[in-house]
C-alpha positions as CSV (number, residue, x, y, z in Angstrom):
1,X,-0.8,26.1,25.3
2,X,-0.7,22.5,24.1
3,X,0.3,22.5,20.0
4,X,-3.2,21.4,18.9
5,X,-4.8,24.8,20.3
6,X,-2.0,26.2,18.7
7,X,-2.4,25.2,15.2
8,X,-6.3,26.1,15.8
9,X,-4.9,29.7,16.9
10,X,-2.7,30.0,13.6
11,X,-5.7,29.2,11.2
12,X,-7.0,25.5,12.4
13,X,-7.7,23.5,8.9
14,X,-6.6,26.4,6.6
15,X,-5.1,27.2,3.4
16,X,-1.6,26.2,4.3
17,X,-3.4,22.0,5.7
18,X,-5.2,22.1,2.5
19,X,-1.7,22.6,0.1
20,X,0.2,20.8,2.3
21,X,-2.0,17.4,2.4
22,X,-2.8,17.8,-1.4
23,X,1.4,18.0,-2.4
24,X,1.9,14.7,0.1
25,X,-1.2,12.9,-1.5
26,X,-0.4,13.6,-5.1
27,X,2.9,10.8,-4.8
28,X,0.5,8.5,-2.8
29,X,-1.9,7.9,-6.3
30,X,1.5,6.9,-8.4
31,X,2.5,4.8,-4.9
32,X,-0.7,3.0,-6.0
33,X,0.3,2.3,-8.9
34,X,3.1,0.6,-8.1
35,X,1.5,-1.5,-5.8
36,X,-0.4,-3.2,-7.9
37,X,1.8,-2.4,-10.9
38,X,2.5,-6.4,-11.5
39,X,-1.0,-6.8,-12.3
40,X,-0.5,-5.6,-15.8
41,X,3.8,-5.7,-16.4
42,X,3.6,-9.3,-15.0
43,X,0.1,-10.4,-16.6
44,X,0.1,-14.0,-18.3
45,X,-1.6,-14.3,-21.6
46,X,-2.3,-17.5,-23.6
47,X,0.5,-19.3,-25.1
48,X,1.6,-22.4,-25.8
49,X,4.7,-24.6,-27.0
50,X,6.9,-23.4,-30.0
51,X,7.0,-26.1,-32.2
52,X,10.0,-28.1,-32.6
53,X,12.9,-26.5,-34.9
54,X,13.1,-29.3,-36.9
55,X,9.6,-29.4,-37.8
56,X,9.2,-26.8,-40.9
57,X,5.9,-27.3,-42.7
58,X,4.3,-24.4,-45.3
59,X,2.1,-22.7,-42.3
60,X,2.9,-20.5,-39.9
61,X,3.3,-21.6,-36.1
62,X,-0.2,-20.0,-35.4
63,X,-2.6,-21.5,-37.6
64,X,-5.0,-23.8,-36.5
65,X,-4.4,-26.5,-38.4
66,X,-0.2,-26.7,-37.4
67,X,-1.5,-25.6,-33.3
68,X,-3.8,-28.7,-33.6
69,X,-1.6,-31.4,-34.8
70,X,1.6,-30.5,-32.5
71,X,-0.1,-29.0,-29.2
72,X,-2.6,-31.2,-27.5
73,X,-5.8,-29.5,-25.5
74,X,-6.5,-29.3,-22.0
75,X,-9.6,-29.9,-19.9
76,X,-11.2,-27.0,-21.4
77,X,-10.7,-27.8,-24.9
78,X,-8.1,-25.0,-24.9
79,X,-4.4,-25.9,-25.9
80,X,-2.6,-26.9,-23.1
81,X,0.3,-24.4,-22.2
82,X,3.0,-26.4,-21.1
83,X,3.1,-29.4,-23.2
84,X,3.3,-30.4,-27.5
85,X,3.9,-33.6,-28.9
86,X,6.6,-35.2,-29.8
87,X,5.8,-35.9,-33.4
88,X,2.9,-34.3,-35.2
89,X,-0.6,-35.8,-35.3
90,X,-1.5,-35.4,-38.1
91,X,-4.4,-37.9,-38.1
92,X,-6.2,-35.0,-35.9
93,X,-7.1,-32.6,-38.4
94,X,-9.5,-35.0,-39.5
95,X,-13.3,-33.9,-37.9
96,X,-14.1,-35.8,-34.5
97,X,-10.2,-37.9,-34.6
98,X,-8.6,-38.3,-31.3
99,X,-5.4,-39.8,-30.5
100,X,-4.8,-41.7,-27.0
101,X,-1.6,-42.2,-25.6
102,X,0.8,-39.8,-27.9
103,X,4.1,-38.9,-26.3
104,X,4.1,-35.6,-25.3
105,X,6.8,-32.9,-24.1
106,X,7.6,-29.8,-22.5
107,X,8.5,-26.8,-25.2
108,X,12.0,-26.8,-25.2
109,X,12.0,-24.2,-27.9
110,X,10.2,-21.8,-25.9
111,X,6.6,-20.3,-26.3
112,X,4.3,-18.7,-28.4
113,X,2.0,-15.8,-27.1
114,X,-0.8,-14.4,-27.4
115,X,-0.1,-10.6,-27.7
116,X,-3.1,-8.7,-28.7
117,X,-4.1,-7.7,-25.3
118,X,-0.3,-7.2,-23.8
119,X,2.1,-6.8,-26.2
120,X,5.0,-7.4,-23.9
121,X,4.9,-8.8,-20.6
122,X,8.0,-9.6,-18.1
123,X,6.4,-13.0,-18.5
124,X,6.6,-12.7,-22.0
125,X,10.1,-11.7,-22.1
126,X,11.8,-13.9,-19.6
127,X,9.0,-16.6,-20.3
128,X,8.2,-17.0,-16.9
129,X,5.6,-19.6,-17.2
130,X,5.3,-23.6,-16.8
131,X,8.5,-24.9,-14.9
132,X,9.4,-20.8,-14.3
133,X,5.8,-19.1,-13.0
134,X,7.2,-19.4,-9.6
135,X,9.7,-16.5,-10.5
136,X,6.6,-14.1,-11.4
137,X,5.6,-14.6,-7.7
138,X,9.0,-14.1,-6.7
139,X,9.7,-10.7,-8.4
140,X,6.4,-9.4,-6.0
141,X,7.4,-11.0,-2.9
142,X,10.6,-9.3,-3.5
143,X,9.1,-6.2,-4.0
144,X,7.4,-6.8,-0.8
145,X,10.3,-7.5,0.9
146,X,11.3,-4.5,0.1
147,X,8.6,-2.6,1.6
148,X,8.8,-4.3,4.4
149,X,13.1,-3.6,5.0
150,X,11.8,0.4,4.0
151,X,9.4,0.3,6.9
152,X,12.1,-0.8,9.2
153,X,14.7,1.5,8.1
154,X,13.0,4.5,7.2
155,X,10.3,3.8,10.3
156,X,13.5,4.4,12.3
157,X,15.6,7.2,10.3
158,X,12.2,9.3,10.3
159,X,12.3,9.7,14.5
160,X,16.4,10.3,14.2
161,X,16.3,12.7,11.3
162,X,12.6,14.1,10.9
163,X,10.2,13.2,8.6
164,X,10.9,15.5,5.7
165,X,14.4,14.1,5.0
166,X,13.4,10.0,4.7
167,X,10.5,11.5,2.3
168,X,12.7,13.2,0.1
169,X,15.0,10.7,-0.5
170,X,12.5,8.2,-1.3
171,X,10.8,10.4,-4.3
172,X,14.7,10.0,-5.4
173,X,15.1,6.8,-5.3
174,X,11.5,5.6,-6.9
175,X,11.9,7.7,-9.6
176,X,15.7,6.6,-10.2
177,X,15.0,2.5,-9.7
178,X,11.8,2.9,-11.4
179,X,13.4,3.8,-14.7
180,X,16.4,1.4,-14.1
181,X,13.7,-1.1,-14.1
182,X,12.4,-0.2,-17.4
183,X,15.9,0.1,-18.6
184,X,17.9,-2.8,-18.1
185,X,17.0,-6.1,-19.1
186,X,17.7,-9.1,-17.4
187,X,15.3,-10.4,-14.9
188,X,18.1,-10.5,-11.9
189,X,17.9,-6.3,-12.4
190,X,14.4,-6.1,-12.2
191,X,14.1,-7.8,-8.9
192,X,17.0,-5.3,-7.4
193,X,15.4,-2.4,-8.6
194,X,12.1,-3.4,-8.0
195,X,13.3,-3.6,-3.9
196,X,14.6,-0.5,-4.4
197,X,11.3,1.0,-5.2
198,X,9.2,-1.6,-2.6
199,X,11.4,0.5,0.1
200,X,10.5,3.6,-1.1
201,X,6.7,2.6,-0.4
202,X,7.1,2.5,2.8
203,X,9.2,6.0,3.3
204,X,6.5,7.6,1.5
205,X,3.1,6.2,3.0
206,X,4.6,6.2,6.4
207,X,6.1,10.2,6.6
208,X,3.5,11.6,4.4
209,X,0.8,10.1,7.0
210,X,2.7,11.3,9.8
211,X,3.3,14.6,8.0
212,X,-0.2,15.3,7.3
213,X,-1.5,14.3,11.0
214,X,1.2,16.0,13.1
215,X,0.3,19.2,10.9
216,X,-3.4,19.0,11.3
217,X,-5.5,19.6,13.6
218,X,-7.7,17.1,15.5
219,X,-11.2,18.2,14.1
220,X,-9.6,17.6,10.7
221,X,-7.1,14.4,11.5
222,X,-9.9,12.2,10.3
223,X,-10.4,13.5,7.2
224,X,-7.3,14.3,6.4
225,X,-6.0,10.5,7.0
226,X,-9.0,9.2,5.1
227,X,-8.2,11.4,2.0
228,X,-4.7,9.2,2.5
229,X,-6.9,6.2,1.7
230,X,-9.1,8.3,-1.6
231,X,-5.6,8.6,-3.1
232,X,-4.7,5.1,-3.2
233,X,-7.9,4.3,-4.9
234,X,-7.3,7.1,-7.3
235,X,-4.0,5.6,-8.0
236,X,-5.9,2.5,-8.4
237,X,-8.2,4.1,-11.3
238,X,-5.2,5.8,-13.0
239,X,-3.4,2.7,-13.2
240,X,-6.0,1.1,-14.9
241,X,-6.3,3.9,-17.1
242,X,-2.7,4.4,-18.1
243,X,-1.9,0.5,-18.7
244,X,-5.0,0.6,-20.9
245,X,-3.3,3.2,-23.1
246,X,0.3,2.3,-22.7
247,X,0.3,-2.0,-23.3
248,X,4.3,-2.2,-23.5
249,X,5.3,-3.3,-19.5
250,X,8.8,-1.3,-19.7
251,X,7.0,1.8,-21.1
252,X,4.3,1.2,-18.4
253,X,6.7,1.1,-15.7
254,X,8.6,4.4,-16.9
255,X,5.5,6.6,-16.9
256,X,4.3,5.5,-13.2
257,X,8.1,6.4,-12.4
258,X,9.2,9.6,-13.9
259,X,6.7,11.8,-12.0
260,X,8.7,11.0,-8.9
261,X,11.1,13.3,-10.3
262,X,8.7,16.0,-9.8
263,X,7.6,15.3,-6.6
264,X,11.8,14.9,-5.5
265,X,11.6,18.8,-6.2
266,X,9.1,20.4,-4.5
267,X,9.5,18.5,-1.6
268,X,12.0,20.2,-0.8
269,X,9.9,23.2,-0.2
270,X,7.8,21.2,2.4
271,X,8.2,22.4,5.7
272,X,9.4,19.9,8.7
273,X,7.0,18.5,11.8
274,X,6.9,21.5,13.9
275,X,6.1,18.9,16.9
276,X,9.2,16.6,15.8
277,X,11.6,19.8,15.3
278,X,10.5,20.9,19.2
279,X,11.1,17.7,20.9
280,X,14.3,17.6,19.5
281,X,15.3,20.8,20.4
282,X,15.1,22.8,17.7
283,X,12.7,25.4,18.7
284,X,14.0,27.9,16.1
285,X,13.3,26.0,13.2
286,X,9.8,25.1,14.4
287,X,9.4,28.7,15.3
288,X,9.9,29.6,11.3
289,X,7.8,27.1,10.3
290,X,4.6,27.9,12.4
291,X,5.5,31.7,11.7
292,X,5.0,30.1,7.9
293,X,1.6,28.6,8.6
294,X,0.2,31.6,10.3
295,X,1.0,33.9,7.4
296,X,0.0,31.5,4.5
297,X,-3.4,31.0,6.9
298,X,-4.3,34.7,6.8
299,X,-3.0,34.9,10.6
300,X,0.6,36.8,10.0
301,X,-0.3,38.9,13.4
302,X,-0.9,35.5,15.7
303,X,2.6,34.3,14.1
304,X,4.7,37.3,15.1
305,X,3.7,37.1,18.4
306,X,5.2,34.0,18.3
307,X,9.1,34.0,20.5
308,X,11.2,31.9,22.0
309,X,12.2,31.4,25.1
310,X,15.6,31.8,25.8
311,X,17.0,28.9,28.1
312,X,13.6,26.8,28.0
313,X,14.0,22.9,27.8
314,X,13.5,22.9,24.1
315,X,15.7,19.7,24.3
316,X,13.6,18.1,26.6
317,X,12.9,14.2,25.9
318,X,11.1,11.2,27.0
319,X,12.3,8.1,28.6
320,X,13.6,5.1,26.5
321,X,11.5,3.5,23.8
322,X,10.9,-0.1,25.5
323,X,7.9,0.5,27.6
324,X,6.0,1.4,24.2
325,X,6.3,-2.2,22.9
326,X,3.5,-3.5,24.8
327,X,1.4,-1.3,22.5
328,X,3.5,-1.8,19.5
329,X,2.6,-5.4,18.8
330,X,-1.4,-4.8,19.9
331,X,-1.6,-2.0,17.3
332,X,1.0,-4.5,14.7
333,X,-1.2,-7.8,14.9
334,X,-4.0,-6.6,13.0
335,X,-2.0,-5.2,10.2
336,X,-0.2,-8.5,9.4
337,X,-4.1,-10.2,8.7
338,X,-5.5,-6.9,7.4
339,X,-2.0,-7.0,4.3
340,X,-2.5,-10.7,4.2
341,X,-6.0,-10.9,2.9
342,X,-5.9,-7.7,0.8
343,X,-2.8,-8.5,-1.1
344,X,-4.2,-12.2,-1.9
345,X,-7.5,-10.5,-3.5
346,X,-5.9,-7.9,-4.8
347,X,-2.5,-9.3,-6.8
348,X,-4.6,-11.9,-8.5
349,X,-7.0,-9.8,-10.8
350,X,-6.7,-13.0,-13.6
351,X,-8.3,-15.6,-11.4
352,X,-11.7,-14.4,-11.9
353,X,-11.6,-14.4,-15.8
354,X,-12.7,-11.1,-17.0
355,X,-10.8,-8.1,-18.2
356,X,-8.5,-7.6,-15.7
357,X,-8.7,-3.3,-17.0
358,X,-12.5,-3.9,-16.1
359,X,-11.5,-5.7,-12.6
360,X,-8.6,-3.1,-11.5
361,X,-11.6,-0.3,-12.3
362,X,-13.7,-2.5,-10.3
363,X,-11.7,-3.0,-7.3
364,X,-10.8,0.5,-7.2
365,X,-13.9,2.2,-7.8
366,X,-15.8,0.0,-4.8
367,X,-13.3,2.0,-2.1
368,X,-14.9,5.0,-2.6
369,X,-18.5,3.8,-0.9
370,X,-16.9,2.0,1.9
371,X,-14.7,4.4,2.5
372,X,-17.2,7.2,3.2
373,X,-19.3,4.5,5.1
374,X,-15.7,4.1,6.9
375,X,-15.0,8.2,7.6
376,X,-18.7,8.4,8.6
377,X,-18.5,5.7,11.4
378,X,-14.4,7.0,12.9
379,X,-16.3,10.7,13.4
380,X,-19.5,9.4,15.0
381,X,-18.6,6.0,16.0
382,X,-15.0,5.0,16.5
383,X,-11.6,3.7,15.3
384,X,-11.5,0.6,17.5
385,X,-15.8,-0.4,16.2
386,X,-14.9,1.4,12.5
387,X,-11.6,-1.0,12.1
388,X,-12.9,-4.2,13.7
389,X,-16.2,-4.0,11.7
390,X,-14.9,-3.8,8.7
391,X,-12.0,-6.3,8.6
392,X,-14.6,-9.0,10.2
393,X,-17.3,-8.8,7.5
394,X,-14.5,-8.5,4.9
395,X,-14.0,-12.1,6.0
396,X,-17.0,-13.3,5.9
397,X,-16.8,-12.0,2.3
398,X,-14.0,-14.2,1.4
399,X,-15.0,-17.2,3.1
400,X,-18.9,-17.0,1.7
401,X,-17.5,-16.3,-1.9
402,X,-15.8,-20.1,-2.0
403,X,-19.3,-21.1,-2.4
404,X,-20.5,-19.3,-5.3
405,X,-19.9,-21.7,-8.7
406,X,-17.2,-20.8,-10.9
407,X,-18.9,-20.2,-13.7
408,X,-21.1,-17.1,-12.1
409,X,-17.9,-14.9,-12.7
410,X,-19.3,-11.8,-12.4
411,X,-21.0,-12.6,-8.7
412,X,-17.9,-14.0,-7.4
413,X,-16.2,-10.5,-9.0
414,X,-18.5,-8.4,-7.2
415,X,-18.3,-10.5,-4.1
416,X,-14.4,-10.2,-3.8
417,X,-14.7,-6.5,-4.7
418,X,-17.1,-6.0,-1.8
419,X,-14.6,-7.5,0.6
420,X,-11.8,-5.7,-1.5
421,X,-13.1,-2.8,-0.2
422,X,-13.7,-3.5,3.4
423,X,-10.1,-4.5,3.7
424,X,-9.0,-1.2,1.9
425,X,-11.3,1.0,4.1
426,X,-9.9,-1.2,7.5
427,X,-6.3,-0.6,6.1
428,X,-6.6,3.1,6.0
429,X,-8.2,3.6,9.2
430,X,-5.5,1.3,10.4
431,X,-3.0,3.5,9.9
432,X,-4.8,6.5,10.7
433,X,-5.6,4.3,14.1
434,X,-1.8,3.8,14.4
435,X,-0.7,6.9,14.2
436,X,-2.8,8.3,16.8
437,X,-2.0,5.4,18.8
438,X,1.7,6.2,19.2
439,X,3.4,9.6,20.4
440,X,5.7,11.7,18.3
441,X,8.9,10.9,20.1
442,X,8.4,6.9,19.0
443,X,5.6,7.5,16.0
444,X,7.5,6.7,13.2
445,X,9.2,4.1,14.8
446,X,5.9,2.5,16.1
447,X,4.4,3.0,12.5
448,X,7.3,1.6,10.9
449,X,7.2,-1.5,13.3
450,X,3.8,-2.2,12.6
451,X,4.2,-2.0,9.0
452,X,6.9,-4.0,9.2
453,X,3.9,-6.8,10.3
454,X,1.9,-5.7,7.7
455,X,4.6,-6.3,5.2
456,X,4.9,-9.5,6.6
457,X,1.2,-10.0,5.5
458,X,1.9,-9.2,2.0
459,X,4.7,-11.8,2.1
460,X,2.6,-14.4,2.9
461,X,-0.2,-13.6,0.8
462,X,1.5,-15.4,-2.3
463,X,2.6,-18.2,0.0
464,X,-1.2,-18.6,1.1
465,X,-2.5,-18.0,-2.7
466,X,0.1,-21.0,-3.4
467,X,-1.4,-23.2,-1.1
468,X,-4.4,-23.1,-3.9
469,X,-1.9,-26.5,-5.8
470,X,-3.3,-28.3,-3.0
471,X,-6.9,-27.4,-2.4
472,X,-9.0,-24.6,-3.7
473,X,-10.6,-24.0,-0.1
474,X,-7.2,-23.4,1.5
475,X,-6.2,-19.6,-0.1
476,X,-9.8,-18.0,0.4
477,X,-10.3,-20.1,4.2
478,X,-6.8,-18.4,5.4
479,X,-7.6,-14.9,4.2
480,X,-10.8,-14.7,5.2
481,X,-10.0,-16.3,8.8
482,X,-7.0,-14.4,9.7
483,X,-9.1,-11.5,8.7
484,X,-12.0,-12.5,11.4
485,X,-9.4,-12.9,13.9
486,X,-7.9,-9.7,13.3
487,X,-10.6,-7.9,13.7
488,X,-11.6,-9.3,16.9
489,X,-8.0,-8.0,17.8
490,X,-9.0,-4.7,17.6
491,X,-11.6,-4.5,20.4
492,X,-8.7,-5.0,22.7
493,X,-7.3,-1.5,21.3
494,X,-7.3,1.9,23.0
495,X,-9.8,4.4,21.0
496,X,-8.3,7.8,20.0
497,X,-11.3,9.5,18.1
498,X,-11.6,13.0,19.4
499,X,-8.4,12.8,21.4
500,X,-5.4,14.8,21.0
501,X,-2.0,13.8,19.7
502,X,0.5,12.4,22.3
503,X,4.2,13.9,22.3
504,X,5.9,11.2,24.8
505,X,6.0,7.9,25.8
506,X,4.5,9.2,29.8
507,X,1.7,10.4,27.9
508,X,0.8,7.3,26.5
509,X,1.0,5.5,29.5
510,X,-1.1,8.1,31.1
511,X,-3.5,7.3,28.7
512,X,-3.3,3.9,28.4
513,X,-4.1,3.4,32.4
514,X,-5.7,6.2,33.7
515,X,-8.1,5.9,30.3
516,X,-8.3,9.8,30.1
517,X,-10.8,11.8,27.9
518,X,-9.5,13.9,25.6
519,X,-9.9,17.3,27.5
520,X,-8.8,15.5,30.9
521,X,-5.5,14.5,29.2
522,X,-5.0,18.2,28.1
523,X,-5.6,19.4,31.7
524,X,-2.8,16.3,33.4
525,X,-0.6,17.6,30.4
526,X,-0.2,14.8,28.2
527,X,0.4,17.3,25.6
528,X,3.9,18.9,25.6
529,X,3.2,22.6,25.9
530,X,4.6,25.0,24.1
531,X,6.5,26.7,26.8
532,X,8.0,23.0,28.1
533,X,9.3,22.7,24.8
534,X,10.9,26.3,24.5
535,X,8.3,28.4,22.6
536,X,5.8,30.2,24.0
537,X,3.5,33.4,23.2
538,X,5.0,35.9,25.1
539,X,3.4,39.0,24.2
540,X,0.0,37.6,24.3
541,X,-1.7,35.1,25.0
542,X,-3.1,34.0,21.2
């Protein structure tokens, strides 16, 4: 009996799937939330020079007549943020006076801000603007970074050590650096403990996928990793929600981190991959578990006549890891574009000059559409057509909103949402994809290599969104063409709908060559049975 009829025998999608998926999705909303979390703790608001200490006149730095005479204006008639002159010019509070050719400098006694929308920023309180708005980019790339160095380490812990272990530790560790972050204050602490939490992303997004799919069964693996993809646009909405009520950044970040706490304690009642615990050999173990699901499914009997077979090949393995990589970097290509051009629309919510609580709703709220479009299509159509569809006309999005004129804001909005949420749908079903792609005995290793290329992605995404000091066209034409190309990428993939789960690397090659169907692959025993691995129904055949 191959493992998917067995979780069908023990109650197929039942009680125990339902608790199990909804306790490993509830982290993955807050994991939103710091995804994006720089949106709001890093947001810039309008400021402009301090005036000089030495200058000490009856008014306050703030009113209109001082802000006139010591800060010049910009393009826009706006003062300009980075420069004040050197003496007052006074002859400019007279009506329709200019002055041409005052000497101007930077603010050397630091800025003024505007605080009624955020009352404190990291910007704000490191003044990481002019000469020093670099660092805000930096603090997220270094958060990135640190996703991507969690996806390498925890990618590979999770096939050594199980799934449940990296997953604990990294509701720990977020919820310790989390707070750290809001605690200490010096920017050099923030970027530590904000890698300490971008590493945590990936040990939870990666095992709590793995977790759900290797416990569900394949008439519910769809679902079940789209749902995956419903909480991170959930998270998205409570974000917006929560920085709406809670302005102050280091308060902010505490409340997305605490909860963490919670979730660090009843993990531990989470049961390990039964399919990981028997191609490791431990049979027994897996044996409790599944004796767990049957009686939490209504199917106690089935369970019991559960045993194990003394002396089977419970410890049975599958060759090395290398002949997998072919696959590895097919499945990793499309992640690197797929991170690339969602991270540049997405981390930027100022650009497009509205409220940026109204754009974060915005951006999360057009997910749920396109991701039922995107669960209808991987059911009826296909991973490979579902994932390549989407990621190509999500660059066509980007590329065709270039030319739509600045100052129709609220088209350009809705345009980048649109492709917002073709990218989010094509990045769930891209890891749903990769998950089926690879067998358990490399799965988390494969997952974690390809996130490791989407990471990459996210890297580059400010690097690209830089590019932007040179010409406009540049940010939007690489997004949206690396997008295009990734999605042609795709059609070269193997599909996986209605197939079952692999267990080894033979399998896969099986697969990959001989281009099985699903029910031919169960028959040539691509599937580890239960009695290869050391457990079989003895008694009765369930």
């Amino acid at each position: 009996m191959a493992f998917t009829d067995l979780l069908d025998a023990l109650g197929g999608v039942g009680r125990f799937q339902l608790v199990y998926t909804a306790l490993l999705l509830l982290p993955c909303c807050l994991l939103a939330c710091h995804n994006f979390l720089q949106n709001f703790t890093a947001a810039v608001p309008r400021h402009h020079c301090q005036s000089p200490a030495n200058h000490t006149v009856a008014t306050d730095n703030g009113s209109g007549a001082w802000l006139r005479a010591t800060v010049p204006l910009d393009r826009l008639g706006a003062p300009e943020p980075c420069r004040r002159f050197t003496e007052p010019q006074w002859a400019l509070l007279s009506p329709n006076a200019s002055v041409h050719g005052a000497a101007t400098e930077g603010c050397h006694d630091g800025w003024v801000y505007d605080r009624s929308v955020f009352p404190s920023t990291i910007v704000t309180e490191w003044d990481l603007v002019c000469e020093a708005r670099t660092l805000r980019d930096l603090a997220q790339s270094i958060y990135m970074t640190g996703v991507l160095v969690g996806a390498a380490v925890f990618g590979s812990l999770a096939d050594r050590l199980g799934r449940k272990a990296p997953l604990v530790w990294s509701y720990l560790q977020l919820a310790v650096s989390g707070a750290a972050t809001a605690y200490f204050g010096s920017f050099g602490a923030y970027c530590v403990f904000r890698f300490l939490m971008g590493m945590t992303f990936s040990g939870i997004i990666l095992n709590s996928l793995s977790l759900v799919v290797e416990w569900m069964p394949t008439r519910g693996r769809t679902v079940a990793g789209v749902l995956l993809g419903y909480a991170f646009t959930l998270g998205q909405l409570i974000l917006a929600g929560v920085a709406y009520l809670i302005r102050p950044w280091r308060w902010l970040q505490f409340a997305v981190s605490a909860p963490f706490l919670i979730f660090f304690l009843y993990s531990w009642w989470l049961p390990e991959s039964s399919r990981w615990l028997l191609l490791h050999g431990k049979s027994q173990l897996a044996l409790q578990n599944l004796r767990k699901v049957a009686a939490m499914n209504g199917r106690q009997e089935e369970g019991e006549r559960l045993t194990e077979e003394v002396g089977g090949s419970s410890g049975r393995k599958g060759r090395s890891v290398s002949p997998g990589m072919k696959l590895d970097r097919s499945a990793a290509s499309p992640r690197f574009s797929n991170s690339l051009a969602y991270y540049g629309l997405a981390m930027d919510l100022q650009k497009f000059g509205l409220s940026v609580y109204l754009v974060q709703v915005l951006f999360g709220m057009i997910d749920v559409p396109a991701m039922l479009v995107a669960t209808t299509t991987m059911i009826h159509v296909g991973r490979r057509a579902t994932v390549a569809s989407f990621l190509i006309l999500a660059g066509l999005m980007v590329i065709g909103n270039m030319f739509v004129p600045e100052d129709m804001q609220m088209l350009r909005t809705a345009q980048a949402a649109l492709g917002k949420g073709c990218l989010a749908s094509s990045f769930i079903c891209v890891y749903l994809f990769t998950g089926e792609l690879y067998p358990t005995e490399i799965r988390q290793m494969g997952m974690g290599f390809a996130s490791v290329n989407a990471r990459l992605g996210g890297l580059a995404a400010p690097l690209v969104t830089m590019l932007g000091e040179f010409s406009a066209v540049l940010p939007p034409m690489g997004f949206g063409a690396t997008s295009i190309l990734a999605g042609l990428a795709v059609c070269f993939l193997a599909e996986t709908r209605n197939l079952p789960l692999l267990e080894t690397i033979e399998a896969m090659e099986r697969r990959v060559k001989g281009g099985l169907s699903g029910k031919d692959a169960e028959e040539k025993g691509e599937e580890i049975s239960l009695q290869q691995l050391g457990v079989s129904p003895l008694r009765e055949t369930i």
